[in-house]
C-alpha positions, 0 to 999 in steps of 0.5 A, spaced: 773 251 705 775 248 712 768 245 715 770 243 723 774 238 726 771 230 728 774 225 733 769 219 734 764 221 729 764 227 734 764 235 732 770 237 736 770 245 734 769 248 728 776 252 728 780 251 723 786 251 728 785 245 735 790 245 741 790 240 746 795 235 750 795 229 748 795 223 753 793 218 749 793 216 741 788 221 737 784 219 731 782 227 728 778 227 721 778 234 718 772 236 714 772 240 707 766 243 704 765 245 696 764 254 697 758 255 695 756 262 693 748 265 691 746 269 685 741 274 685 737 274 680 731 279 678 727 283 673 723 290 671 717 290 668 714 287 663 719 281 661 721 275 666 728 272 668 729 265 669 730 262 674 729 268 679 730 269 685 737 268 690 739 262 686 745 257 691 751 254 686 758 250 687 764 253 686 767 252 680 759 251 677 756 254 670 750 257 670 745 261 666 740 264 666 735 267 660 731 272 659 724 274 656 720 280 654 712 280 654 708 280 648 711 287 644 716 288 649 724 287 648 729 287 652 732 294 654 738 292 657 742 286 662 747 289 667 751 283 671 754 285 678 751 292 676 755 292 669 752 292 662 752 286 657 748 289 653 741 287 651 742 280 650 737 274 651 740 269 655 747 270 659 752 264 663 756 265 669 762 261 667 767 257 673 763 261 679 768 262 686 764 270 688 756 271 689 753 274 683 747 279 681 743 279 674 738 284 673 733 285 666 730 291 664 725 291 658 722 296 653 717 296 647 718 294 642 720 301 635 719 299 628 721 303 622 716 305 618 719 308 610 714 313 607 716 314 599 712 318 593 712 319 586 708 324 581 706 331 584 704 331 591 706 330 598 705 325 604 703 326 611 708 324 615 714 322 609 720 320 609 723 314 615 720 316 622 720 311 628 713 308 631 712 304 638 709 297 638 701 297 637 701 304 636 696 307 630 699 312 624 695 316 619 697 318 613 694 324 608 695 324 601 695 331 598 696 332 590 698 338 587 693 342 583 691 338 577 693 332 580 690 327 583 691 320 588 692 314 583 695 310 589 696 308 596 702 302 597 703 299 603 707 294 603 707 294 595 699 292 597 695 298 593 690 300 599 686 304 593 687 312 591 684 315 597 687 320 600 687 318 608 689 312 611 690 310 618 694 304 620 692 301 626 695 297 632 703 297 628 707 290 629 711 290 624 716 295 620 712 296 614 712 301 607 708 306 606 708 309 597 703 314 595 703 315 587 701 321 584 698 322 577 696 328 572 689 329 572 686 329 565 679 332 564 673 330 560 672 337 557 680 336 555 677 332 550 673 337 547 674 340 539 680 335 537 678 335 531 682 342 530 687 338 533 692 333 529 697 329 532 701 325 529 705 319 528 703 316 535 704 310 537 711 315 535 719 313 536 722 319 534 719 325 532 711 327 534 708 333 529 702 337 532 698 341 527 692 346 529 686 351 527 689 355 532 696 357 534 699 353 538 703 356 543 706 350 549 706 343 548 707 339 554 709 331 555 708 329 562 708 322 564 702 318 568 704 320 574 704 327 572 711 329 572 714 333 566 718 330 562 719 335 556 715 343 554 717 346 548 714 354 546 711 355 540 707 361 535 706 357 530 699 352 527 704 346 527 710 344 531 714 337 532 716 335 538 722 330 539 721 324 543 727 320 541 731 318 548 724 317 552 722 311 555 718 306 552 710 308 555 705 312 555 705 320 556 700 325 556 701 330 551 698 338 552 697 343 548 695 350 549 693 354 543 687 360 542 683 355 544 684 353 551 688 347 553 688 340 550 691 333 553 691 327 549 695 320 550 701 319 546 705 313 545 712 312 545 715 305 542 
């Protein structure tokens, strides 16, 4: 922009447009100056912008400025000259001729918390549910009669089979997985010798003989779901395991005289 109007190392005005008569030979030297122009620039709570403050820049210039949230904070959003850019870390003004003004708001940091289970039971909360950053969660297990806790997963980490866990001052998205299982009583095992099962370990077929008349067989995996019942009025009965997977199972019995639970093998 026009600066002002010099004749012998003297400011004559300042006017871009000088009048005079001339008597005499002149020299007159006209001034120039680069525009210059100020960005404003500031920040909420928790986090800083820098540089801050009215910032002085060239015509034609390149600035930047970058933007930092407080420990467990993250940057909410970034309006230039009033207008979102959207949650950004940095921001460059590019080939600057007007003022400008930068402005960041801040937030606390959420995680993700994904809560699973399996076998028959419940999780208190379940499913994937939103915490803020330093923030505690209690979890409460609850298994179905005849059930218990046989595990408590955070993050694949087993934490015991309890049946309450607290997570305290959250910092990162983490994995919560209850496993349930079938509860198998001692007294289950009484009086098996008027029981025969066999074959086992078993890869097809599993036959049950009996003193009494058996009148449900039941096979239920380790974490207690039930992957087969059949209904029987007899002393002997065979059950067909062809198809299940390779494992361990609880087989339950119930005749005349009560209930009984046995291990199986299926190979």
């Amino acid at each position: 922009h026009f600066l002002n109007w010099m004749e012998d190392g003297n400011v004559i005005t300042t006017d871009s447009t000088y009048e005079f008569e001339v008597f005499e030979e002149h020299q007159m030297v006209a001034n120039f100056e680069l525009n210059t122009y100020t960005l404003s620039a500031s920040a909420g709570n928790n986090g800083t912008i820098h540089p801050s403050g009215e910032i002085e820049v060239n015509h034609g210039d390149d600035f930047s400025f970058s933007i930092h949230p407080s420990w467990g904070y993250q940057v909410d959003d970034v309006t230039v000259d009033g207008e979102s850019v959207g949650p950004v870390s940095s921001y460059e003004f590019e080939n600057i001729d007007s003022d400008g003004s930068i402005h960041a708001e801040f937030k606390l940091k959420v995680y993700d918390i994904v809560i699973t289970s399996e076998g028959n039971g419940s999780i208190d909360p379940d499913g994937t549910i939103i915490v803020e950053h330093g923030t505690s969660l209690t979890f409460t297990l609850t298994p179905e009669p005849d059930h218990h806790v046989e595990d408590l997963l955070i993050d694949g980490e087993s934490v015991g089979a309890v049946e309450e866990y607290e997570v305290t001052n959250i910092m990162d998205p983490f994995t919560v997985h209850a496993i349930f299982a079938f509860s198998v009583d001692v007294e289950t095992y009484k009086d098996l010798d008027q029981l025969v099962v066999y074959p086992n370990p078993a890869s097809s077929v599993v036959k049950v003989e009996s003193d009494e008349v058996i009148t449900d067989i039941r096979i239920y995996s380790v974490s207690g779901q039930l992957m087969k019942q059949l209904k029987v009025n007899d002393n002997t009965a065979e059950v067909s395991v062809a198809g299940m997977p390779s494992g361990i199972y609880l087989l339950q019995i119930a005749d005349a005289g009560g209930v009984k639970t046995v291990s199986l093998k299926v190979e």
